[in-house]
N, C-alpha and C positions, 0 to 999 in steps of 0.2 A: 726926539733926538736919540738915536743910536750911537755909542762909543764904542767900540773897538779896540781892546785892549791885550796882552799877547804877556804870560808873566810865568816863571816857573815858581814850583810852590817850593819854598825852603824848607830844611827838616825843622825848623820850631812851627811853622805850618801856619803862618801868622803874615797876611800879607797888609800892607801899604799903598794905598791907591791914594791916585793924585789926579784931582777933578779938574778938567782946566773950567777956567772962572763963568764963561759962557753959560754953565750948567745951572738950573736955576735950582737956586734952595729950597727943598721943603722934600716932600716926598720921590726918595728914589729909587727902582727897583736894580736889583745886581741879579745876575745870570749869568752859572757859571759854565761851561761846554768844557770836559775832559777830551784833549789831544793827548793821542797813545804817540810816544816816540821810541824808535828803535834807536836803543840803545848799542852804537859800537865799543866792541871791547878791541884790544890791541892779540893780536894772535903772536905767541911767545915760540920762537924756532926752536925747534927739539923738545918741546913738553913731552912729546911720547914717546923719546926714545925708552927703549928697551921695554915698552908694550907690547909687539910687536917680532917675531920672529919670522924671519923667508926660510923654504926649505931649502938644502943643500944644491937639491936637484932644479930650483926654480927656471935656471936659462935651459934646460935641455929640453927637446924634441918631445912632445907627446906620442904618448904610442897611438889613441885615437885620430892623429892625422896621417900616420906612416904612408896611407894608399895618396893622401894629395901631397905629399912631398915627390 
């Protein structure tokens, strides 16, 4: 008999499993499979202001395109 079971680990790291009754008493093996999950974080508007400087000159005309203008 295979169970299938799906738990995240708490930080005391100490888990509780609950056998349903079917499961016969005596000898039982546990097998554990690590699922990696990506973790989202919340992205915070303006965290980088002022990292970051444009130069004065950003909107103007390149000189390296003068001939395709």
């Amino acid at each position: 008999m295979t169970i299938t079971q799906t738990v995240e680990i708490p930080s005391s790291r100490r888990l509780v499993i609950d056998v349903p009754r079917d499961v016969p008493v005596g000898r039982t093996i546990l097998a554990f499979t690590p699922v990696r999950t990506e973790v989202k974080t919340t992205r915070i508007f303006g965290c980088a202001k002022g990292q970051f400087k444009m130069a004065e000159d950003f909107d103007e005309p390149l000189d390296d395109f003068k001939d395709y203008m």
